[in-house]
C-alpha positions as CSV (number, residue, x, y, z in Angstrom):
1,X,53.8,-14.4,97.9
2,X,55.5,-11.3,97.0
3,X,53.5,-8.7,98.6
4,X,53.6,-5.2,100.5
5,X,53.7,-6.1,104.3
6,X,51.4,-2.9,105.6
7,X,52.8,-1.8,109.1
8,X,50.6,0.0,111.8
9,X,52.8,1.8,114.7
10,X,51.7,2.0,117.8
11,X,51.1,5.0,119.9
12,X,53.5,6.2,122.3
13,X,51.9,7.4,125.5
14,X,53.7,9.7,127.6
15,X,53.8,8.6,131.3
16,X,54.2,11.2,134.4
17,X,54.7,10.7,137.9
18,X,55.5,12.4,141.3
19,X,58.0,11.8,142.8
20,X,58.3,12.4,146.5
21,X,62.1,13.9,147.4
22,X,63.4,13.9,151.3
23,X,64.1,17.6,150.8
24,X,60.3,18.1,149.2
25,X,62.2,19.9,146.2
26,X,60.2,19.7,142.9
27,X,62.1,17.5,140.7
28,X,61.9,18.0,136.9
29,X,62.0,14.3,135.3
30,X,63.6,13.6,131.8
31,X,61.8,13.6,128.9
32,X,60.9,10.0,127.5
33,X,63.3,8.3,125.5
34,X,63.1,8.5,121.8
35,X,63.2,5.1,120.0
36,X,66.3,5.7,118.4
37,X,67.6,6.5,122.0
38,X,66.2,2.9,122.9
39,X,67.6,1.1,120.1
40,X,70.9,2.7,120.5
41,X,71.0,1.8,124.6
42,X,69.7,-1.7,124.0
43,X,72.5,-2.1,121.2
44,X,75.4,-0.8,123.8
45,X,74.4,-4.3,125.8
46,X,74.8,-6.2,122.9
47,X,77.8,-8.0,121.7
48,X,79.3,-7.5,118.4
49,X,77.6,-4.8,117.1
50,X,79.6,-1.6,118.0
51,X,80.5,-0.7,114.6
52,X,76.6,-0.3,113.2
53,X,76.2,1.6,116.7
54,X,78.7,4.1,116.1
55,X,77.3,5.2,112.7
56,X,73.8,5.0,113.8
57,X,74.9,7.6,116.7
58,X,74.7,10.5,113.5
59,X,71.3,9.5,112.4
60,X,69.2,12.5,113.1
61,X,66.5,11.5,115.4
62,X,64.0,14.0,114.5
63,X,64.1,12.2,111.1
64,X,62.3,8.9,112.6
65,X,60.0,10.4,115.0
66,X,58.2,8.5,117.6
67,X,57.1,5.4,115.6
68,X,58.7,2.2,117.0
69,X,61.5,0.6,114.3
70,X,62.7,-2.4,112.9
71,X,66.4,-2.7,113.3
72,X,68.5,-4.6,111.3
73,X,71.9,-4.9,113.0
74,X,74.8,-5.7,110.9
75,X,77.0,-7.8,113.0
76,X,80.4,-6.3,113.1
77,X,82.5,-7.5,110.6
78,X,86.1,-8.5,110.5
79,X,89.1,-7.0,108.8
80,X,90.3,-8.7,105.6
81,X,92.0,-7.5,102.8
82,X,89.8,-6.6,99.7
83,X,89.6,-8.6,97.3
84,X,90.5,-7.4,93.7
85,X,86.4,-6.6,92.7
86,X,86.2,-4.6,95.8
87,X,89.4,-2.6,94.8
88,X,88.3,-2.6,91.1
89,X,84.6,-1.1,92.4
90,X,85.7,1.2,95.2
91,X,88.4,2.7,92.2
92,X,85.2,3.1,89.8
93,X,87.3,1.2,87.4
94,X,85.0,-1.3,85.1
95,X,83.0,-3.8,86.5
96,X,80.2,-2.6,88.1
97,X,79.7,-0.9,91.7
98,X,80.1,-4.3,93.4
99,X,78.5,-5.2,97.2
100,X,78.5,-2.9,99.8
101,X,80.7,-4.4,102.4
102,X,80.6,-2.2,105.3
103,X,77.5,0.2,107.0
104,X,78.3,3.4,106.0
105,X,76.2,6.8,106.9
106,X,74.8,6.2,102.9
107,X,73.3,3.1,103.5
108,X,72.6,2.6,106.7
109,X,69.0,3.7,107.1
110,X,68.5,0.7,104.3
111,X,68.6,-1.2,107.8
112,X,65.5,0.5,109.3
113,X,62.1,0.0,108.6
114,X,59.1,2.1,110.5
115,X,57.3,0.4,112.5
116,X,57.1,-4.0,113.7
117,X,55.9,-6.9,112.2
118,X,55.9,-10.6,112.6
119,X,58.6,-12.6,110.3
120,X,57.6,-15.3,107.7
121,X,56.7,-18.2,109.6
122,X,56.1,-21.1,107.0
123,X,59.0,-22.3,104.9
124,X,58.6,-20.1,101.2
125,X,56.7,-17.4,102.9
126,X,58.0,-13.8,102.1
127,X,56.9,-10.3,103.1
128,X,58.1,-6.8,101.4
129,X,59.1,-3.8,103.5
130,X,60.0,0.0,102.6
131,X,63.4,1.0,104.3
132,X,63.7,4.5,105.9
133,X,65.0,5.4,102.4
134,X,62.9,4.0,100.4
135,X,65.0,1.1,99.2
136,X,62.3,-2.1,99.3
137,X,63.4,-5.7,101.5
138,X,62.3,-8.9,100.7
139,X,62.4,-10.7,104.2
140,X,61.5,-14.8,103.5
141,X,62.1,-17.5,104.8
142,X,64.0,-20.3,103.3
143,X,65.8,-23.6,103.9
144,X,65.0,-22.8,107.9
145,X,66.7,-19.4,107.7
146,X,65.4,-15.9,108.0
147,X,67.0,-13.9,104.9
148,X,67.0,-10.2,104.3
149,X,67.3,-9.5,100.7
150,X,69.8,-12.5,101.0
151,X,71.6,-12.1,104.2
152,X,70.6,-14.2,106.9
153,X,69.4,-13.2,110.7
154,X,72.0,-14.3,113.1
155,X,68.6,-15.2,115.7
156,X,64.6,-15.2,114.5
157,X,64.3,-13.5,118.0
158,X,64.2,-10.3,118.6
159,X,65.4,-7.8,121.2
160,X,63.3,-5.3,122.4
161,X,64.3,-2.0,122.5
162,X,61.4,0.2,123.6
163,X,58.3,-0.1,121.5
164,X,61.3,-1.1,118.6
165,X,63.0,-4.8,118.1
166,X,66.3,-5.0,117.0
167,X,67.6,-8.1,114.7
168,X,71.3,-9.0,113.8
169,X,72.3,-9.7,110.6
170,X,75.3,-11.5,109.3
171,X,76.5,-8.9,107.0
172,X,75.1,-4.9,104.9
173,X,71.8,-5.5,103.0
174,X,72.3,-4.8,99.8
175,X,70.2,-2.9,97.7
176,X,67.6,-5.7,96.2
177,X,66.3,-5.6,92.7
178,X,62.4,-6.1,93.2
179,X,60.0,-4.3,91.2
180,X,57.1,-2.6,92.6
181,X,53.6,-2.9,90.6
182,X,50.5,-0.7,91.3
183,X,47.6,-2.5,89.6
184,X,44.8,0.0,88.7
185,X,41.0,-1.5,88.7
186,X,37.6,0.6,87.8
187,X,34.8,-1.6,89.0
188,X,31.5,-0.8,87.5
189,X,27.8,-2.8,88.1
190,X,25.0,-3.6,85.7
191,X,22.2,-1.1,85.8
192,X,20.2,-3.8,86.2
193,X,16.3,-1.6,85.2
194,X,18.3,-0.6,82.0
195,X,16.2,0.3,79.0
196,X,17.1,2.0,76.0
197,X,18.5,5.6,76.5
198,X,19.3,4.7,80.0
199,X,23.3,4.3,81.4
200,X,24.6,1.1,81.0
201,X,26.2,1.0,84.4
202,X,27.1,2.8,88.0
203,X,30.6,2.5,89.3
204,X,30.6,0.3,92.1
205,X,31.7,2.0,95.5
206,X,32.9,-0.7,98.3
207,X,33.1,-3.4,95.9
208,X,36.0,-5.7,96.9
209,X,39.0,-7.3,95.0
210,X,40.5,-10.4,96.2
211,X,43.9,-11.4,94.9
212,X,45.0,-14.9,95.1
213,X,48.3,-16.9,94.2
214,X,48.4,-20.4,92.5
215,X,50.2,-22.6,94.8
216,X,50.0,-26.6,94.6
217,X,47.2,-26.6,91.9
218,X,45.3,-24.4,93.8
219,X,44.3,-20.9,94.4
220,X,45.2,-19.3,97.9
221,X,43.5,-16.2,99.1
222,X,46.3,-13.6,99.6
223,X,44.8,-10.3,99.9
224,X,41.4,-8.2,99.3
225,X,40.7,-4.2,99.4
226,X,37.9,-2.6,98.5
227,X,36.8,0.6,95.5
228,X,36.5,3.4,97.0
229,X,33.4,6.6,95.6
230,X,35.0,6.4,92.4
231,X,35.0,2.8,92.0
232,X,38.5,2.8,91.8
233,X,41.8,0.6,93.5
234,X,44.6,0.5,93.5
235,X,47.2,-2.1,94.9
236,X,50.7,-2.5,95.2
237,X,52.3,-5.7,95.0
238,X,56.2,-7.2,93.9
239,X,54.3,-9.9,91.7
240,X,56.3,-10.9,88.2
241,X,53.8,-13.3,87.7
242,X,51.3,-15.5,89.2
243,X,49.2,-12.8,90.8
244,X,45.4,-13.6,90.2
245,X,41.6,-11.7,91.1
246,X,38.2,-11.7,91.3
247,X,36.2,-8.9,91.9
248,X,31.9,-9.0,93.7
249,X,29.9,-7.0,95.6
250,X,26.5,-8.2,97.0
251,X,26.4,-11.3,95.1
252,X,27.5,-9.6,91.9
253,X,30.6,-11.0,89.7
254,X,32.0,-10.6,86.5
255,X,31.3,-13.4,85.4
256,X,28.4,-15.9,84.1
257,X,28.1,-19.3,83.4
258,X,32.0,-19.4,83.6
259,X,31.9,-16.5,80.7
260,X,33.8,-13.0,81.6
261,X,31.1,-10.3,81.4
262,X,31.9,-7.0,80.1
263,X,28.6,-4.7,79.9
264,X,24.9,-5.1,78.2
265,X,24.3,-4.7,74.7
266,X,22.9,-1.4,74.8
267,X,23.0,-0.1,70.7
268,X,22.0,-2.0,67.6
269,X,25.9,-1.5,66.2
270,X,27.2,-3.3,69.2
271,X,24.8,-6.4,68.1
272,X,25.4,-6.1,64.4
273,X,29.4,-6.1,65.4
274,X,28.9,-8.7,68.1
275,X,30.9,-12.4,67.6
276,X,29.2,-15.3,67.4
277,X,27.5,-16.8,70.5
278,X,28.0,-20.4,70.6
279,X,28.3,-21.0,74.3
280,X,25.2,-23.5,74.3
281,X,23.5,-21.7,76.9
282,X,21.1,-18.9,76.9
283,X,24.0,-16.4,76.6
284,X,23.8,-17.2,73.1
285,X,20.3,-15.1,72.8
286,X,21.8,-11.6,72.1
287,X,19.5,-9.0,72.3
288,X,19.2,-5.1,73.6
289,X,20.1,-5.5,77.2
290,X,21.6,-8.8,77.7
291,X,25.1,-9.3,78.6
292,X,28.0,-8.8,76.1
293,X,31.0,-11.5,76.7
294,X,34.7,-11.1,76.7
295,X,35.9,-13.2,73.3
296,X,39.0,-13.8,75.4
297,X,41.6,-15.8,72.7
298,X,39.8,-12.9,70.0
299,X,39.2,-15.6,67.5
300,X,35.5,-13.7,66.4
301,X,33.3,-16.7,68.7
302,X,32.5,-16.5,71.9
303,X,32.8,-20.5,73.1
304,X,33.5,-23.1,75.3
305,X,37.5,-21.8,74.4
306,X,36.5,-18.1,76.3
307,X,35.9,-20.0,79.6
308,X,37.6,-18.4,82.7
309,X,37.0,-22.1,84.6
310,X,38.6,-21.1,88.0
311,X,36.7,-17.6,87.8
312,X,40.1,-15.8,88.7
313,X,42.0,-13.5,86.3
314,X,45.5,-13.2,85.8
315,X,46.9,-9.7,86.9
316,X,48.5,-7.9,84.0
317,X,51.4,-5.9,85.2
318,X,51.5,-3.7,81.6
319,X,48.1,-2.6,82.1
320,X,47.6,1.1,83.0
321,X,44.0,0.4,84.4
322,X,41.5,-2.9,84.0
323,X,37.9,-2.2,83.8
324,X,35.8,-4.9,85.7
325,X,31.4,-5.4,85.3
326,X,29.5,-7.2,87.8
327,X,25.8,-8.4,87.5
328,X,24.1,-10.4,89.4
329,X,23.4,-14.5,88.7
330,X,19.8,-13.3,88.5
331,X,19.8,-10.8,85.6
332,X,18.1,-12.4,82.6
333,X,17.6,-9.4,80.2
334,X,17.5,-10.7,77.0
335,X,18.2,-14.7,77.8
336,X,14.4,-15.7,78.1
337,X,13.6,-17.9,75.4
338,X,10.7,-17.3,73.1
């Protein structure tokens, strides 16, 4: 599931002693390490990884602050000649720019991401991270192996450096192609007293969105938030496709009898300009105040062909913002038959 991995940092506390000299002088103790100090001391033990330690030596520390990292490592690499695209893209000669083949001042905070998290457990799993620069990761894991945008961890273990951990990688993480997404949702409910002149609907504060994927002929829960005054959301996710939703609040959905519900009729134009209601239940009784259906294939009927059967929605990536109404299973206005 391609989705933003949210990181919370934990808090560094400060920790002072006294400490009791022979010659009762007061002595003035250090100030506590920064993480980048930590990472940088932890990676002098470590084998193999000089050359990523010497640049990261010029990062500027006040840059990171006190937040603990994620380190990517690049495992020092050895000297080979380069091959005729590297010479062709480090000359800017046609061709493209080519990989990146060594840590450079450029690129290396591509390496660091703020804060810790745990790595993909299950085989196909796959969180996204921001770099320090911006640039996005896709860490997943596949075939047994843990893969940064493509390049595999030398060990799933970390070291601990600090409040930071610190991975080695086999070789410079290059800058992925991954998209980022911000789906925009509006979540209104019914006014369900409506009568005419009165608003059609409220926007719906704390209602929550759940997103799901469609794995094995089945939908998996991957993610929720909630609206916020507004009724508003918005969420990021690196979804192409596949990305699905529902949307409730206190037994309210947007949908009925399998139909998608879209407001009430409130106005004698939206009846006479209504399609035709052949859903064989009482949805089919349009009146003022009963619920208007999405046609959803637009062919001028609303039918058994305008079901939503597994009561999710696709996500559409092109959409600037979707509109969503929720009514409660009880709200009859309009259905009872004469």
């Amino acid at each position: 599931m391609k989705k933003l991995f949210y990181l919370s940092f934990a808090a560094v506390t400060l920790l002072f002693t006294s400490v009791a000299c022979e010659n009762d002088d007061e002595q003035i103790l250090s100030p506590e390490k920064t993480q980048l100090e930590e990472v940088l001391e932890q990676l002098g033990e470590m084998e193999n990884v000089e050359d990523f330690a010497n640049i990261l030596k010029d990062m500027d520390d006040a840059a990171l602050g006190d937040e603990a990292l994620t380190v990517f490592a690049v495992i020092d690499q050895p000297d080979q000649p380069a091959t005729e695209s590297e010479k062709t893209a480090k000359d800017g000669d046609e061709g493209g720019e080519g990989d990146e083949t060594e840590v450079t001042d450029e690129n290396i905070a591509r390496h660091i991401v703020k804060g810790v998290f745990d790595l993909p457990s299950e085989e196909g799993d796959e969180i996204i991270v921001e770099s320090l620069i911006g640039d996005l990761l896709r860490i997943e894991r596949k075939d047994g192996k843990i893969l940064v945008n493509d390049v595999a961890l030398i060990s799933a273990t970390a070291v601990e450096a600090g409040l930071s951990k610190i991975y080695v990688v086999d070789d410079v993480l290059q800058d992925a192609e991954i998209t980022k997404y911000i789906a925009n949702f509006t979540v209104y409910a019914a006014n369900e007293e409506w009568t005419e002149g009165a608003e059609e609907k409220t926007v719906a504060e704390e209602a929550k969105i759940i997103f799901y994927e469609f794995e094995n002929e089945a939908y998996k829960k991957v993610d929720s938030m909630y609206t916020n005054a507004e009724g508003k959301a918005a969420y990021v996710h690196y979804c192409d496709s596949g990305l699905y939703y529902s949307a409730e609040k206190e037994g309210k959905t947007s949908f009925r009898e399998n139909y998608m519900v879209i407001g009430l009729f409130t106005t004698q134009a939206q009846l006479d300009e209504a399609p035709e209601y052949k859903t064989g239940t009482a949805l089919d009784k349009i009146a003022l105040g009963a619920l208007r259906i999405a046609d959803m294939n637009k062919d001028g009927v609303i039918d058994e062909n305008d079901k939503v059967a597994s009561g999710y929605l696709p996500v559409n990536n092109d959409a600037e913002n979707v509109d969503l109404f929720i009514v409660s299973d009880t709200y009859a206005a309009g259905e009872t038959e004469e």
